[in-house]
Legacy VTK file of the C-alpha trace (Angstrom):
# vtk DataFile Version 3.0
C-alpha trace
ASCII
DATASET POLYDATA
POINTS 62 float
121.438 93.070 73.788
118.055 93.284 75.577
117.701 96.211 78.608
116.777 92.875 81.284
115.176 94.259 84.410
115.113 91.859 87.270
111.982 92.006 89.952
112.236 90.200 93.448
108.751 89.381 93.905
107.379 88.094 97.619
103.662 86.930 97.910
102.017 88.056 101.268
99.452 86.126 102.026
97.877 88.445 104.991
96.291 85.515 107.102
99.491 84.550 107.941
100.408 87.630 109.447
103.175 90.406 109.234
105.734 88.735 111.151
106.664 85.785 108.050
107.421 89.210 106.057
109.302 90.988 108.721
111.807 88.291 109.067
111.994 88.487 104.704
112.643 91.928 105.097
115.469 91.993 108.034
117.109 89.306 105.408
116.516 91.541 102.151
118.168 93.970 103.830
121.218 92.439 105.666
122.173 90.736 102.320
122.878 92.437 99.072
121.533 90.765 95.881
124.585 91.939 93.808
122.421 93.128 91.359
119.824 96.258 91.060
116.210 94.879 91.096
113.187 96.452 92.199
111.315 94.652 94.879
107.808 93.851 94.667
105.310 93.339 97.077
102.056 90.974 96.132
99.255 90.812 98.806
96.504 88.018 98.301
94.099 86.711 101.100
91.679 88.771 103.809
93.023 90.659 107.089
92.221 89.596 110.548
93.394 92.352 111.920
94.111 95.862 111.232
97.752 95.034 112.218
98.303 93.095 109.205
96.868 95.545 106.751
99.307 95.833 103.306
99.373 99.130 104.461
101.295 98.127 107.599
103.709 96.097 105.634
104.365 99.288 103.440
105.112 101.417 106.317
107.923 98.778 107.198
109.713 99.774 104.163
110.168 103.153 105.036
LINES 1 63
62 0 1 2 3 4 5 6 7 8 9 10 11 12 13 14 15 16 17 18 19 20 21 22 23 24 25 26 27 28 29 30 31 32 33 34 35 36 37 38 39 40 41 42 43 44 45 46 47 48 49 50 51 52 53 54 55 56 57 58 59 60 61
């Protein structure tokens, strides 16, 4: 049988803003998948702000 690894990918598009992924993330983390995974984080679009940064979003994993 094959060694499967399973990724949870979510797609941040940054003009949106922060807050779409901080309601993700309280879910991710109130519910457990069952199942180990690694979670990936894709950013795609331009910042307005230095709020929304990827680097912000990193620091809310921590």
């Amino acid at each position: 049988m094959r060694d499967l690894k399973i990724g949870v990918v979510y797609l941040a598009w940054l003009p949106y803003g922060i807050g779409h992924f901080e309601r993700f993330l309280a879910s991710y983390l109130q519910f457990s998948s069952g199942y180990p995974h690694q979670l990936i984080i894709a950013f795609n679009g331009q910042v307005e702000s230095e709020s929304d940064s990827p680097e912000r979003y990193i620091e809310l994993l921590h």
